[in-house]
C-alpha positions in Angstrom: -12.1 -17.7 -22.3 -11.3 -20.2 -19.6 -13.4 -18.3 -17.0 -10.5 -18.0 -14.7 -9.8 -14.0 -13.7 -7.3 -12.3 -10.6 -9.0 -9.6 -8.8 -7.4 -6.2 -9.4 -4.7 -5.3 -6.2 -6.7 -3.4 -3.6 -3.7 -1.0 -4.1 -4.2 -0.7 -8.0 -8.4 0.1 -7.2 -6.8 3.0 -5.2 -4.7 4.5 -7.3 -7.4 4.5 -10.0 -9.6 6.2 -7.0 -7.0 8.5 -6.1 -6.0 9.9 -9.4 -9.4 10.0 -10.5 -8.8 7.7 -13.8 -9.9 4.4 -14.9 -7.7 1.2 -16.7 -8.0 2.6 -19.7 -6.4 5.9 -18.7 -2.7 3.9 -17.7 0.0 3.2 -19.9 1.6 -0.5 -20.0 4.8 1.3 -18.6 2.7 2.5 -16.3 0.8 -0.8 -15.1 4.6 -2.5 -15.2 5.5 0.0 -12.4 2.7 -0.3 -10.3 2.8 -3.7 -10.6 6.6 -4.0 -9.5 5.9 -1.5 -6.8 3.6 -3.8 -5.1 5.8 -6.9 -5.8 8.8 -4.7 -4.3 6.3 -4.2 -0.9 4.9 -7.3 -0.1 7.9 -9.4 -1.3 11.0 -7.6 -0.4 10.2 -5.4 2.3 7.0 -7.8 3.2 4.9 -4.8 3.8 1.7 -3.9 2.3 2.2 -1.5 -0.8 2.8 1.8 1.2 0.7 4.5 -0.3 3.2 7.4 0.8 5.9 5.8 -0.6 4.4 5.7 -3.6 3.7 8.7 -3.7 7.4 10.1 -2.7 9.0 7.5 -5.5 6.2 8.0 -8.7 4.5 10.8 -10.3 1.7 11.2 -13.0 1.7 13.3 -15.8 -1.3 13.7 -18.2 0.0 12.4 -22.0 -1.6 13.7 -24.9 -1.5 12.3 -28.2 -0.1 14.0 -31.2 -1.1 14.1 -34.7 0.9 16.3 -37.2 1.5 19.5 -35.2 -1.8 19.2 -33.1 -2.1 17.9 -29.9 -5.3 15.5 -28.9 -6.6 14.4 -25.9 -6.4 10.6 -25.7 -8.9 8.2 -24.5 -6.8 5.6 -23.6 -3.2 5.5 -22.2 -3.7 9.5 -21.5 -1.9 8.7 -17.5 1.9 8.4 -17.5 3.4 7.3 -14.2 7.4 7.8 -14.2 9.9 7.9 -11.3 10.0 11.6 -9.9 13.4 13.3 -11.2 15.5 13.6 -8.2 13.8 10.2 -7.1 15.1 7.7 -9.8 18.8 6.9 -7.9 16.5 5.5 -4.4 14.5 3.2 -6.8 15.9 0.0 -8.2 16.7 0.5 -12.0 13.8 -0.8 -14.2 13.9 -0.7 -17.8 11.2 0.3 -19.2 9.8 0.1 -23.4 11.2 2.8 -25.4 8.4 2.7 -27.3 4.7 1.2 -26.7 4.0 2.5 -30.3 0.9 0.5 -31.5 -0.1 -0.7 -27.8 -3.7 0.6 -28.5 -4.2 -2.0 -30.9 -3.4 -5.0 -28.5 -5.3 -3.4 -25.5 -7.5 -6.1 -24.3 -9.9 -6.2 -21.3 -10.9 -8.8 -18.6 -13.8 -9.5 -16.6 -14.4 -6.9 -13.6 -14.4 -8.9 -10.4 -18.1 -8.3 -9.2 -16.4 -8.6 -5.3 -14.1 -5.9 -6.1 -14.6 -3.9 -8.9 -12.5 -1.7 -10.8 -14.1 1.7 -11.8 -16.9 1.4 -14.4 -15.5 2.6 -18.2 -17.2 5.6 -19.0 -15.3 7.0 -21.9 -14.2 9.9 -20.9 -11.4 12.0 -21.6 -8.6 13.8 -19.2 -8.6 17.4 -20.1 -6.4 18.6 -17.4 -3.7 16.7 -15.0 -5.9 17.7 -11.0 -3.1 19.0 -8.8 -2.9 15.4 -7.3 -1.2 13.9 -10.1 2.0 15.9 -8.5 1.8 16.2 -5.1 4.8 13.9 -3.1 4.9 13.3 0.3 5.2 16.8 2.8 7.1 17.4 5.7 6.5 14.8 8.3 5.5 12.3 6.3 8.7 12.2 4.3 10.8 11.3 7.6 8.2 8.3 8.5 9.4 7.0 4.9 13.3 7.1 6.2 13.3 3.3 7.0 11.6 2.0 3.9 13.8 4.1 1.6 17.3 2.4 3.7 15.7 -0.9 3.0 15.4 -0.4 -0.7 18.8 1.2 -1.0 19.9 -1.6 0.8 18.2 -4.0 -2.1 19.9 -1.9 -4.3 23.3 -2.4 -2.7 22.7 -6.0 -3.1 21.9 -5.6 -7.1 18.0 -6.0 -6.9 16.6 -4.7 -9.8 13.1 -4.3 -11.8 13.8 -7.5 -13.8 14.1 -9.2 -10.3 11.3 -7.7 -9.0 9.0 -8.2 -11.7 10.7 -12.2 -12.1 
């Protein structure tokens, strides 16, 4: 309304590239952690949000939405990012809603920055999670990661949490 817009992160335009989904397709859980992931980069490790690192710490998983016994495919909020399993102790604690229940009917949009644009809408479903949505970090790109994960276990050691990040 006021004609003032942020350009989407360069870092959020390639996750949406990467995992082949649009806006629409994330969950507010799932916005919150990219968002504190690339607070957590550039302003307590003062790096650029590190793609592999990412990739080692979060995971996607392809949400459907239920209706009695039948399971639908969703049109919106159909991408669930959540901390990997055996990754959730080298991530600073971040608590998350419960329950988004009714989040649909507050979804909003904002003006696509013409300079950098997000992926157009198209509407489309997500029948099946690509093999992507999975993959960590292999072999010798895990050890590269070594010094970034001793920095944030070291934030951790000092009490840095989400709500810290994300303040």
């Amino acid at each position: 309304e006021q004609g003032f817009t942020m350009p989407a992160h360069q870092f959020l335009r390639g996750l949406l590239d990467y995992y082949q989904v649009e806006l629409q397709h994330l969950t507010p859980n799932g916005i919150q952690h990219i968002a504190a992931f690339v607070a957590l980069c550039e302003g307590f490790l003062g790096i650029n949000p590190h793609f592999d690192l990412w990739r080692h710490i979060f995971a996607v998983n392809l949400l459907k939405r239920r209706v009695g016994k039948q399971e639908l495919h969703a049109p919106v909020g159909c991408a669930g990012i959540h901390l990997r399993n055996n990754r959730a102790g080298a991530y600073p604690l971040m608590r998350l809603s419960t329950s988004n229940k009714g989040w649909h009917s507050q979804w909003f949009y904002v003006k696509n920055d013409a300079a950098a644009p997000l992926p157009a809408f198209t509407g489309r479903y997500i029948l099946e999670a690509p093999g992507s949505w999975g993959w960590g970090v292999l072999g010798k790109g895990k050890k590269q990661l070594n010094g970034l994960l001793a920095a944030i276990r070291i934030l951790k050691e000092r009490g840095v949490k989400g709500s810290g990040i994300i303040g």
